[in-house]
C-alpha positions in Angstrom: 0.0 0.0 0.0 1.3 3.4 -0.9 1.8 5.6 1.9 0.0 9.1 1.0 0.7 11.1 4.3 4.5 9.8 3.9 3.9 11.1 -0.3 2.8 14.6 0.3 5.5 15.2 3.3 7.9 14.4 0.8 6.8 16.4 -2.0 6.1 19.4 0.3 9.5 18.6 1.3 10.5 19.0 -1.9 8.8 22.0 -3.2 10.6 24.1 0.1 13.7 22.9 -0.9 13.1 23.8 -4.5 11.9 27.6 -3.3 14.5 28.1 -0.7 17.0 27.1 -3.9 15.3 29.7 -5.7 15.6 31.9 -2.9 19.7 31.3 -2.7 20.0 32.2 -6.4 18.1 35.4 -6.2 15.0 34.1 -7.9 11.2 35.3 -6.7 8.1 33.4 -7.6 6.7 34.3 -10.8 4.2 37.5 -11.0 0.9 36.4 -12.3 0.9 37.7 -16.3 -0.6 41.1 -17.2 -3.6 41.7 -17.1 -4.6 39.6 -14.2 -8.7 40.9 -14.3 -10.8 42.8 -16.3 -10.2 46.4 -17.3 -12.1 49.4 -15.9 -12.4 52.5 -18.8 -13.6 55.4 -16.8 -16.1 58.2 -19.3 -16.1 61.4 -17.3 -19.6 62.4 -18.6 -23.0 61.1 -19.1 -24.3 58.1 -21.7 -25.0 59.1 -24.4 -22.7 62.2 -25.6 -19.7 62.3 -28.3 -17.1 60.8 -25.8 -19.6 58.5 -24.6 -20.0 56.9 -27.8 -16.7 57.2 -28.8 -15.4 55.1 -25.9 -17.7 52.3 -25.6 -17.1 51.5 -29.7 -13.6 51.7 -28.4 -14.0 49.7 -25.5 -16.4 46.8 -27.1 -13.5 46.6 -29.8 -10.5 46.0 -27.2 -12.2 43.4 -25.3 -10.8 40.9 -27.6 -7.5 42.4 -27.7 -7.3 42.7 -23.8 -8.3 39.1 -23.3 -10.5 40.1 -20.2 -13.7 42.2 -19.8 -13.8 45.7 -20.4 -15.9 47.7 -18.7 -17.3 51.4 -19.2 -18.7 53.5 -16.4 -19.6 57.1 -16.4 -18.7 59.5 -13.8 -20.1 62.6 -14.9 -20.0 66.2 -13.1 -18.0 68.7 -12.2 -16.8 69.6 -15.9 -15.2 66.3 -16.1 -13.4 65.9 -13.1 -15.7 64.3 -11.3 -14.4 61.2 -13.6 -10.9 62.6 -14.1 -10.0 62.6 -10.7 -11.2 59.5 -9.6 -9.0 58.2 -12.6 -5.8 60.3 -10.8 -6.4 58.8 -7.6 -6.8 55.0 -8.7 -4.8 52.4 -8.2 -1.7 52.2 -11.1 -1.9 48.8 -11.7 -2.8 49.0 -15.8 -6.7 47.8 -15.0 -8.0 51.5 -14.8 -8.2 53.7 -17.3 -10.2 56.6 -18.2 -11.2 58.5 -21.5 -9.7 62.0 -21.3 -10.7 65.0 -23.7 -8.2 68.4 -24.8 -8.7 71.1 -24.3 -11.4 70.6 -22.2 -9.4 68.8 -19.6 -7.4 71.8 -18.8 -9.7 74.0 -17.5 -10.3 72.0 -13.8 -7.0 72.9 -13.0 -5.8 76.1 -14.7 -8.4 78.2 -14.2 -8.3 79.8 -10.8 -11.8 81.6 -11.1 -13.5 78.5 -10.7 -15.3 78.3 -7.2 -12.9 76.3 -4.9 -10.3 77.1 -6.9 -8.2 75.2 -9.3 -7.8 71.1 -8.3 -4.4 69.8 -7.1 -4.6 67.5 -10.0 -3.0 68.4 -13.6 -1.7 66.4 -16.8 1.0 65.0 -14.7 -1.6 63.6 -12.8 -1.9 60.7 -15.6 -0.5 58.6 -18.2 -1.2 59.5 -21.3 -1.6 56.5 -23.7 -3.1 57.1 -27.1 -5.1 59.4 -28.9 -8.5 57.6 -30.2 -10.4 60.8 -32.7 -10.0 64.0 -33.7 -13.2 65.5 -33.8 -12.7 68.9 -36.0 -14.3 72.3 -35.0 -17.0 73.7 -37.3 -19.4 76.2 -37.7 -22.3 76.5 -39.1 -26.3 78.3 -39.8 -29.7 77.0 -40.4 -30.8 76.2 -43.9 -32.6 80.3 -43.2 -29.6 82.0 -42.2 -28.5 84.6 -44.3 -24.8 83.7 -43.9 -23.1 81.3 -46.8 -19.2 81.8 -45.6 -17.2 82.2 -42.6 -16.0 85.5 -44.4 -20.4 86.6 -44.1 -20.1 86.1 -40.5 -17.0 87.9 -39.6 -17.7 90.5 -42.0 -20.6 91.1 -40.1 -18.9 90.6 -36.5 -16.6 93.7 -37.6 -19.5 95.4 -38.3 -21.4 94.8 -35.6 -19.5 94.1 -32.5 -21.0 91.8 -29.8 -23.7 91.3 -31.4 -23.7 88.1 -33.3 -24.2 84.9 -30.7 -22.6 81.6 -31.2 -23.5 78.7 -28.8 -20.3 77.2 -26.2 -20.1 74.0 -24.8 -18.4 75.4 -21.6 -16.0 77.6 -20.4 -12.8 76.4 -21.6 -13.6 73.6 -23.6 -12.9 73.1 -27.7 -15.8 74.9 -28.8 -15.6 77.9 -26.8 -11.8 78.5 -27.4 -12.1 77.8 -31.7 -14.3 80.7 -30.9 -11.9 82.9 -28.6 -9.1 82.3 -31.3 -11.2 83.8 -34.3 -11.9 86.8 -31.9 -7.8 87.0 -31.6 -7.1 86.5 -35.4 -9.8 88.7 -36.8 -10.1 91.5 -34.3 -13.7 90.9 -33.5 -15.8 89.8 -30.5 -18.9 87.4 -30.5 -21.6 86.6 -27.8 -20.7 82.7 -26.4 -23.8 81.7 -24.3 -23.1 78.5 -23.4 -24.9 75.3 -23.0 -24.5 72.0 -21.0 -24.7 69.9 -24.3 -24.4 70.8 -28.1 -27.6 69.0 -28.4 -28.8 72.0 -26.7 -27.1 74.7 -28.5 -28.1 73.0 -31.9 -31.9 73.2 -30.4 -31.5 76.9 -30.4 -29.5 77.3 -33.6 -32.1 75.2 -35.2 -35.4 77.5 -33.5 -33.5 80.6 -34.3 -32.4 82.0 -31.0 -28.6 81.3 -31.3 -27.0 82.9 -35.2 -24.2 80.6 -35.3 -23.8 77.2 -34.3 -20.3 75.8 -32.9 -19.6 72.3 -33.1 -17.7 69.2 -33.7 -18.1 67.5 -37.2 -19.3 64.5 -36.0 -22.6 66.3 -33.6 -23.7 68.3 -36.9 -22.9 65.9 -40.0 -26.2 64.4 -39.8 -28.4 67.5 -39.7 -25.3 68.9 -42.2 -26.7 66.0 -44.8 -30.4 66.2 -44.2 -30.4 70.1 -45.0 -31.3 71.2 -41.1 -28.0 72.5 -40.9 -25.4 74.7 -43.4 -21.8 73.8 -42.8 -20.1 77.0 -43.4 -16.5 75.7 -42.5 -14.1 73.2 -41.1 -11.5 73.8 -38.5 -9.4 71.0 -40.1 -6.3 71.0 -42.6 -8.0 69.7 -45.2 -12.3 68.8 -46.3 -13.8 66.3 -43.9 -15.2 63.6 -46.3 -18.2 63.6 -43.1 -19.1 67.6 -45.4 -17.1 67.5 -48.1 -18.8 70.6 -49.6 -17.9 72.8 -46.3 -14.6 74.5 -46.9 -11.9 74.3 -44.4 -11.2 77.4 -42.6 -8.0 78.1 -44.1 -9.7 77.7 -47.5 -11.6 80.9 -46.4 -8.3 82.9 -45.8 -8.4 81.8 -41.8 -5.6 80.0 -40.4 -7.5 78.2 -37.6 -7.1 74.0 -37.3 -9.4 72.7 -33.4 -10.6 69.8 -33.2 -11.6 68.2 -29.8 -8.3 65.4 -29.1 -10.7 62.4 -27.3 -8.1 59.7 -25.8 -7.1 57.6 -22.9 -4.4 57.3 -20.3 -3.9 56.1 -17.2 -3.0 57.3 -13.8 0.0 58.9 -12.8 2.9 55.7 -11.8 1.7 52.9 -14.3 4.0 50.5 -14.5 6.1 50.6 -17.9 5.0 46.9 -18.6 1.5 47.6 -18.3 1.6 50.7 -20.5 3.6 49.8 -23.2 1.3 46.4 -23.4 -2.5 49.0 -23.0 -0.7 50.8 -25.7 -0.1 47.8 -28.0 -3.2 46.3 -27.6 -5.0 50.1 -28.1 -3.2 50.9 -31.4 -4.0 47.4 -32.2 -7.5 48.0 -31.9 -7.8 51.4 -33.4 -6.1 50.8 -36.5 -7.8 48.2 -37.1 -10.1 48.4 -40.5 -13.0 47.1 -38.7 -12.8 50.0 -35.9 -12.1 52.5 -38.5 -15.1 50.9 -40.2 -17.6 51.5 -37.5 -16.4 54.8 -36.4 -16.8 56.1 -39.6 -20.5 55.3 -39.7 -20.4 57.7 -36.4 -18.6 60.6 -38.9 -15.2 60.3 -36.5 -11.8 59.9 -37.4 -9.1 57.5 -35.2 -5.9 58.9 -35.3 -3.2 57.4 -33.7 -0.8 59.7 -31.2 0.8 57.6 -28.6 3.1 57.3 -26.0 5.5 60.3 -25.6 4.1 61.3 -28.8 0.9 62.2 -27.0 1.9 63.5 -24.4 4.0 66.2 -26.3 1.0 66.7 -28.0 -1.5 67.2 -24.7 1.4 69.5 -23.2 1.1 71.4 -26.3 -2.6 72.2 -26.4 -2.4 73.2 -23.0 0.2 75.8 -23.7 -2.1 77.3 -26.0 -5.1 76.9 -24.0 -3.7 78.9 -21.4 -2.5 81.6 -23.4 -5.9 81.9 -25.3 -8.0 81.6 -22.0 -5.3 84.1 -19.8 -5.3 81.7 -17.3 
């Protein structure tokens, strides 16, 4: 008869003579292989919106890539930072991210006038991975309007300061600065009310209360193709094929190129491992044609920054940001 109890002394024997071996050669046990669980992708507003979208295509695309659920959750408020800074303070483990947005991400913490004051947080505060879309500035009238080019409705402007409204997203986000910087380059001044969603703004373009409307290309293409809307220019460097009979901006004799940069990163201290294998498996997924295929169908356009890349990039924007907004 086999002795068991006599079996498993000796091969427990065996296993703490193997790891105490290990031990005396300045070997550790083996770290479970990244990722070890499902990944977390933090949306800092609500469902529905243009990031909201964005992300969970992007999201329901790199589950096969990451090999482990990926889930979306929105933490709205708070201008964003609500989500974003629940995304600084997480654990940097590579199994939270969050979908971050520029310039509108710069605001929480440059811009001292906000009640309490700007947030301890800034872009050092994360780890920036890889740019998803650019979705390009526009502007544009109802079918009514008696503008047919940017040059009408700065023309006018000069004319008539202050009194030609244009509808913000916020203070400080893409929208509303586009806006500030054709104030700078052409010397005049418009009226920004601003609006918790472009939705919003587009109702009161559309009923007449609001002259201009300003937007990203993919929240207007669709009332752009049914007529609602007339695309009077493009904030991009050359014709979106989303209204490919609205002239760019520089076409029009102004040098202006916004466009909302919607991305993700991680916090602050992730783990070089970890990001250099989110970033593979994000560029894997965003290049890929069937990703391009079905962001398309939403009018945006993946464009791959990553790594150091973006970061330059997101340092960059806030440069200007600041120096547009004087903050």
């Amino acid at each position: 008869m086999i002795d068991l109890t006599r079996r498993r002394f000796l091969g427990a024997t065996a296993s703490a003579s193997a790891f105490t071996m290990a031990s005396v050669a300045g070997l550790h046990p083996a770290h479970a292989a990244y990722p070890e669980r499902g990944l977390l992708v933090i949306v800092p507003y609500g469902p529905g919106g243009g990031s909201d979208i964005s992300a969970r295509l992007l999201a329901l695309d790199l589950e096969p890539n990451f090999g482990k659920p990926v889930t979306v959750e929105n933490r709205a408020g708070g201008g964003g930072w609500i989500g974003w800074g629940s995304l600084a303070a997480s654990k940097p483990d590579g199994h939270t991210i969050g979908y971050i947005a520029a310039p509108n991400l710069y605001a929480g913490y440059l811009d001292r006038s906000i009640a309490g004051g700007s947030r301890k947080e800034n872009l050092e505060s994360f780890t920036p991975l890889i740019n998803h879309v650019f979705d390009y500035n526009m502007w544009g009238v109802r079918a009514e309007s008696k503008y047919k080019t940017v040059k009408d409705v700065i023309d006018d402007a000069k004319k008539r300061p202050s009194a030609i409204s244009l509808n913000g997203g916020g203070h400080g986000t893409d929208d509303h600065i586009a806006i500030l910087a054709m104030e700078a380059a052409t010397g005049t001044k418009f009226v920004v009310p601003h609006f918790r969603s472009t939705s919003e703004g587009m109702t009161q373009v559309l009923g007449g209360h609001i002259d201009v409307l300003a937007a990203n290309v993919s929240e207007a293409a669709e009332n752009v193709r049914t007529g609602k809307i007339r695309a009077l220019g493009v904030m991009a460097p050359t014709r979106s094929k989303y209204m490919p009979n609205a002239p760019t901006f520089r076409e029009q004799g102004f040098d202006q190129v916004w466009a909302i940069s919607r991305g993700v990163a991680g916090p602050a201290g992730l783990p070089k491992d970890a990001e250099a294998a989110l970033i593979a498996m994000l560029d894997k997924t965003i290049s890929s044609p069937e990703h391009r295929a079905k962001a398309e169908k939403l009018s945006l356009d993946p464009l791959v920054v990553k790594g150091a890349e973006y970061r330059k990039y997101l340092k960059e924007k806030e440069q200007e940001t600041k120096k547009l907004m004087k903050w």
